[in-house]
C-alpha positions as CSV (number, residue, x, y, z in Angstrom):
1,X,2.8,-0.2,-26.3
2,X,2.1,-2.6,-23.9
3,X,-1.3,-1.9,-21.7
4,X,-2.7,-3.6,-18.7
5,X,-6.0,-2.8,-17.1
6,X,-5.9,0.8,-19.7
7,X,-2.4,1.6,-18.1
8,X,0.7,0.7,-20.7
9,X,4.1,1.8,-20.8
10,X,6.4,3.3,-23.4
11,X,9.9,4.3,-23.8
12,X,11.4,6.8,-25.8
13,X,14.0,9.2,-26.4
14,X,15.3,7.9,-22.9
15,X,12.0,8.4,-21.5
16,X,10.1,6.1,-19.6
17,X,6.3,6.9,-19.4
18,X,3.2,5.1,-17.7
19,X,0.1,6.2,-20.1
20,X,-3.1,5.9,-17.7
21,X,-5.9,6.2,-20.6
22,X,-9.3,6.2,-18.4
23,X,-8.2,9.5,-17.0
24,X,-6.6,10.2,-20.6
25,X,-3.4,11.3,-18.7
26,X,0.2,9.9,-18.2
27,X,3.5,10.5,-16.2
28,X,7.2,10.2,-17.6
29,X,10.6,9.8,-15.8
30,X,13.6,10.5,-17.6
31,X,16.2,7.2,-17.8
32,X,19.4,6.5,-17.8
33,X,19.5,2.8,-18.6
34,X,17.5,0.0,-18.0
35,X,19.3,-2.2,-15.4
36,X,16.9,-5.4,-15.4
37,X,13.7,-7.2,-16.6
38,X,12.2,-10.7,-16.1
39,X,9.0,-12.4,-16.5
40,X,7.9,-14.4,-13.5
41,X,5.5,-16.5,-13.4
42,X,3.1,-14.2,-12.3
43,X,4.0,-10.7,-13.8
44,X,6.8,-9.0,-15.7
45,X,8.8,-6.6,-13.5
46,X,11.5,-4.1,-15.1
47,X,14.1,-2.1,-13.2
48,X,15.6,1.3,-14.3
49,X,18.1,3.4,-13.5
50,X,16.4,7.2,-13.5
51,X,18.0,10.4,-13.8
52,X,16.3,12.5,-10.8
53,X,14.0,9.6,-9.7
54,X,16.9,6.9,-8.8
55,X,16.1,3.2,-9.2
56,X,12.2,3.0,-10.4
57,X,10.9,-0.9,-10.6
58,X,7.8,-1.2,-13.1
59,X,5.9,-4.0,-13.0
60,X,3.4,-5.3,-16.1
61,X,3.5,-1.7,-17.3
62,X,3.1,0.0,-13.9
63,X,5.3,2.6,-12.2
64,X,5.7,0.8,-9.1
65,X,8.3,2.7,-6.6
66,X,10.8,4.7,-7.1
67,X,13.6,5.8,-4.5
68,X,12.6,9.5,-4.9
69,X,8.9,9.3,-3.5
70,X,8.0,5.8,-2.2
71,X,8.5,7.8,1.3
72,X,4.9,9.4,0.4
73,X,3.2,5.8,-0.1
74,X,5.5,3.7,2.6
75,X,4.3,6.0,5.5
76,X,0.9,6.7,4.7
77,X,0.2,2.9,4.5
78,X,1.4,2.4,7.8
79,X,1.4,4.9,10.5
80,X,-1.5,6.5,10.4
81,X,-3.3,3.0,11.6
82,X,-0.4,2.1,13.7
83,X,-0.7,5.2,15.6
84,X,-4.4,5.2,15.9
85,X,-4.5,1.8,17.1
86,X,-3.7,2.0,21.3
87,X,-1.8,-1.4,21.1
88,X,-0.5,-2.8,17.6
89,X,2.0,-5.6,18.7
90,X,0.7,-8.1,15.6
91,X,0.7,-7.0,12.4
92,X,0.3,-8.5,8.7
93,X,1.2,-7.1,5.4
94,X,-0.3,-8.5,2.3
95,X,2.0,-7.6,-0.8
96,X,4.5,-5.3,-0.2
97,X,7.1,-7.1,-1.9
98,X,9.4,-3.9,-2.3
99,X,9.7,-4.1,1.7
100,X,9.1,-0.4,2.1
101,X,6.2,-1.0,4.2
102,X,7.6,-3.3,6.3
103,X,10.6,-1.1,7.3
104,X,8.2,1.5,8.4
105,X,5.9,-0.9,10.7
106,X,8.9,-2.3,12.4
107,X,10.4,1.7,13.2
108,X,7.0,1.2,15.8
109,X,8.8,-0.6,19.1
110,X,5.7,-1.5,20.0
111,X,5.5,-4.0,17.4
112,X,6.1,-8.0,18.1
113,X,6.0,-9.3,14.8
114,X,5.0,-8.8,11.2
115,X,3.8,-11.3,9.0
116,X,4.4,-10.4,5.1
117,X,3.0,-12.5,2.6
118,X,4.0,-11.6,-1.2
119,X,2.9,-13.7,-3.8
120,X,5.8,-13.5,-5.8
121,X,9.4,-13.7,-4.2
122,X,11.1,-12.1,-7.1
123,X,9.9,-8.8,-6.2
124,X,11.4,-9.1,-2.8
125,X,14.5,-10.5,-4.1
126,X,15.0,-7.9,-6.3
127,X,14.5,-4.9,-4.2
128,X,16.9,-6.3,-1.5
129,X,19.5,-6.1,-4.7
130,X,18.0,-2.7,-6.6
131,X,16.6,-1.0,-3.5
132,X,18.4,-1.7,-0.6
133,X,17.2,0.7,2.2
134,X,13.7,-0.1,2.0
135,X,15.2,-3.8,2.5
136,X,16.8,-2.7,5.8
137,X,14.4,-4.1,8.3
138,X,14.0,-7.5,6.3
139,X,16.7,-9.1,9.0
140,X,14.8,-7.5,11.8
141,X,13.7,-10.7,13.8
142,X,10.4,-9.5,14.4
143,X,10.1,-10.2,10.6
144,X,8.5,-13.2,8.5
145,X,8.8,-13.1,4.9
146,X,6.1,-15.5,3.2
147,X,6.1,-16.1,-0.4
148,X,2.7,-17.7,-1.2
149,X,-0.7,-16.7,-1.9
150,X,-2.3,-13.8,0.7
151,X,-6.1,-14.5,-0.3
152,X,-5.3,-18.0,0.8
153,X,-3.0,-17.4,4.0
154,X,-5.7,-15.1,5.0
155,X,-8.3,-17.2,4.6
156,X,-6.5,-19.6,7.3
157,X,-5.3,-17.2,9.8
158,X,-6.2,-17.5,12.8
159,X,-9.1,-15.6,14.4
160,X,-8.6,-12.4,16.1
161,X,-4.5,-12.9,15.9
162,X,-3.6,-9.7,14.0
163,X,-4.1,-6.1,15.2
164,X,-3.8,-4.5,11.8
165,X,-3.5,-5.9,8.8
166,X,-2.1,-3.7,6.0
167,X,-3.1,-4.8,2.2
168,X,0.1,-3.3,-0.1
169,X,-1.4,-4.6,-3.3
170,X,-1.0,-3.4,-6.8
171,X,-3.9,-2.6,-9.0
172,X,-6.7,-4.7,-9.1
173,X,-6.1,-7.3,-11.4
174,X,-3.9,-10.0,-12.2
175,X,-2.9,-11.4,-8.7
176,X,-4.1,-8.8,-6.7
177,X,-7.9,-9.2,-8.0
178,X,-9.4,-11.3,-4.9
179,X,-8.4,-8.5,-2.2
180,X,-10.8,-6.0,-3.2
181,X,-14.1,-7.9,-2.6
182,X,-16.1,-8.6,0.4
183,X,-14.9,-12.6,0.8
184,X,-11.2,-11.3,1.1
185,X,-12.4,-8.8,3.7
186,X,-15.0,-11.3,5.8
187,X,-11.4,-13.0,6.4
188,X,-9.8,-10.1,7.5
189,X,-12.3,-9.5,9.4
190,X,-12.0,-12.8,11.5
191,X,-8.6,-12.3,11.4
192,X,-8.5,-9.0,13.1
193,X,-8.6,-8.6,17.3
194,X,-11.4,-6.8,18.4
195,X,-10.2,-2.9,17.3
196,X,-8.3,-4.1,14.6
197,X,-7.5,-2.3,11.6
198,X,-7.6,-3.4,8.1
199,X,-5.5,-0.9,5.7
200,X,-5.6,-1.1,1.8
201,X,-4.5,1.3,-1.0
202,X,-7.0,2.4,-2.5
203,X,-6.0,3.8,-6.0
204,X,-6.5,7.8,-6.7
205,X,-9.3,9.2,-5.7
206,X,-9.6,11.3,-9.1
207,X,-9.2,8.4,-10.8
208,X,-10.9,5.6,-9.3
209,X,-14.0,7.6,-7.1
210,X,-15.9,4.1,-8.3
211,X,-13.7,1.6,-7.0
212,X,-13.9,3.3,-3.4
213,X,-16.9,3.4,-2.9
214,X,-17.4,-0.2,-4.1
215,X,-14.7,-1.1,-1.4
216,X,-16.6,0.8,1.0
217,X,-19.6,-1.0,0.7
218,X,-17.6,-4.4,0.8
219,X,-15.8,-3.4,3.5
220,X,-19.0,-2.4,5.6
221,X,-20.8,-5.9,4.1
222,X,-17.9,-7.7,6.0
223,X,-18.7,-6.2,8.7
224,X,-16.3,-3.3,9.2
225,X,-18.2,-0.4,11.3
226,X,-15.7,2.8,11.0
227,X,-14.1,3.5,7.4
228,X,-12.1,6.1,6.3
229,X,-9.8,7.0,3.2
230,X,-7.0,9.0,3.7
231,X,-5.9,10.8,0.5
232,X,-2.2,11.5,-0.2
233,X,0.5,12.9,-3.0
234,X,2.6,10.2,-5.1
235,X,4.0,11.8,-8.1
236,X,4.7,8.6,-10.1
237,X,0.9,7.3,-9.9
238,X,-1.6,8.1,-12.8
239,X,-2.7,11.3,-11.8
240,X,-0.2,11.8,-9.0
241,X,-2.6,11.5,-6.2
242,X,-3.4,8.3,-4.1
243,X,-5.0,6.8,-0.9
244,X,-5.0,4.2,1.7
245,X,-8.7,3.0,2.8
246,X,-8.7,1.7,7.1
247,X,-11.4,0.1,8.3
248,X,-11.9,-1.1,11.9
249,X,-13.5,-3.7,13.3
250,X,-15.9,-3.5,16.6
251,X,-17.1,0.3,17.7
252,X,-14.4,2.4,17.6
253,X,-13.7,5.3,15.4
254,X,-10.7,5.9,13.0
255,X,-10.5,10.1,13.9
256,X,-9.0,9.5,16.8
257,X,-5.0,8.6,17.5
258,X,-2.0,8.7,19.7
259,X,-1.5,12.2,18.7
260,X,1.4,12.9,21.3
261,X,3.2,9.9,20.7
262,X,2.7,10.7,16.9
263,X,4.6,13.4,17.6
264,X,6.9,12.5,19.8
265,X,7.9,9.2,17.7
266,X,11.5,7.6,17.8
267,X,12.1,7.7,13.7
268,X,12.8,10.2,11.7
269,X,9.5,10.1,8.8
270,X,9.7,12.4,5.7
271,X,5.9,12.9,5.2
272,X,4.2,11.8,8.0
273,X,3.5,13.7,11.3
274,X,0.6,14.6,13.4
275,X,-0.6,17.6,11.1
276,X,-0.3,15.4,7.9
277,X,-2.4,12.9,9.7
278,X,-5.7,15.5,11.0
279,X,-5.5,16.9,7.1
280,X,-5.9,13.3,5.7
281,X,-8.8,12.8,7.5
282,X,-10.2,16.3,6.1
283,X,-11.6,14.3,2.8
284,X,-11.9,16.4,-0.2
285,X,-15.8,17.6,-0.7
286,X,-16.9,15.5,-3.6
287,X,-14.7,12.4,-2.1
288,X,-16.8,12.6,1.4
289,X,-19.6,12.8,-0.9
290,X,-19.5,10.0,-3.0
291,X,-18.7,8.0,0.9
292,X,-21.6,9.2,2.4
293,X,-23.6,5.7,3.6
């Protein structure tokens, strides 16, 4: 068993399963084959073929998307700030190397361009081959692909370019360990046009109560007034349950969005719509609790 960060993977009796030991819990997906695995310099990443899940890429250990329910993660990440912003034409994405997320910012006309910077170019390369459709968008020409380090691009961005900047990271370690701290955030914060919105997943709130509220208190540091995490299913995460954290910069409150243009969108979504979006902002009791200031 190999674990990172108290999450491993094991495989037997054509089972796949992620064991998640904080939370002394774990989630399986039953495999047909495994179709690919490579060590890049910056993380192993395995590809399998599943067989009710369909393609499932696992990176050092860690259930990463599958095609059954990345819809969950993809939409949540992304429309609930895109709607609740009144203007996003200018938006970056930080991670998101599977592509999913970027395909779901660009189904908003609205949008000019999208900036996404992965560290590592074999995960894109390999989800245009293993998981085409969340690929689709990638010739869209409002889209830049960037293979290069986001802490650092950030860093150099220039001030108040972006409307809403959308951190699609994995856990916090390894390569993704600088964007959960107040320095990352300070230059998102520059970054960001006044009413900007800064979106980053924010583990399972079962799980990781801890880590929340530490962003929280980064993210308000930083300077970030409103801040809000939006809890949402995602079966092949430990615990099946995850979030996305926005935070905004200037005055302006995260409870409010284009409801009627929520609901009259353009794209078909399989989660999302306005009623999904009101209940995420209904934060279970002991989670609006632990994020009282």
């Amino acid at each position: 068993m190999r674990l990172l960060n108290h999450r491993g993977q094991i495989m037997s009796n054509n089972w796949v399963t992620e064991q998640y030991l904080p939370s002394g819990s774990a989630i399986g997906l039953r495999i047909h084959s495994r179709l690919h695995a490579e060590t890049t310099p910056y993380q192993t990443i395995e590809i399998y073929d599943t067989t009710d899940w369909g393609h499932l890429m696992i990176i050092d250990g860690c259930m990463m998307v599958s095609d059954r329910d990345n819809f969950f993660y993809h939409e949540m990440m992304t429309h609930p700030a895109l709607f609740t912003h009144p203007s996003p034409h200018n938006v970056a994405i930080i991670g998101g190397g599977d592509c999913g997320t970027l395909r779901e910012v660009l189904r908003h006309p609205e949008i000019h361009q999208v900036v996404q910077i992965e560290i590592d170019e074999r995960v894109t390369r390999l989800a245009e081959e293993y998981f085409p459709t969340l690929c689709e968008a990638n010739t869209d020409p409002r889209a830049k692909l960037l293979f290069t380090d986001g802490i650092a691009w950030m860093r150099e961005a220039e001030p108040a370019s972006l409307d809403v900047i959308i951190v699609d990271s994995t856990d916090p370690v390894g390569p993704a360990e600088g964007l959960f701290n107040e320095s990352f955030y300070r230059s998102c914060y520059a970054a960001l046009s006044p009413g900007g919105i800064l979106v980053q997943q924010s583990e399972s709130p079962l799980a990781h109560v801890e880590l929340i509220q530490t962003m929280h208190a980064a993210m308000r540091q930083a300077g970030f007034g409103a801040r809000v995490t939006l809890p949402f299913p995602q079966p092949c995460y430990p615990t099946g349950w995850w979030s996305c954290t926005l935070a905004r910069k200037g005055d302006a409150g995260l409870t409010q969005f284009r409801e009627d243009e929520a609901a009259m969108r353009t794209f078909a979504t399989q989660y999302y719509n306005p009623a999904i979006h009101h209940a995420a902002l209904c934060q279970p009791e002991f989670l609006r609790l632990a994020l009282q200031d």
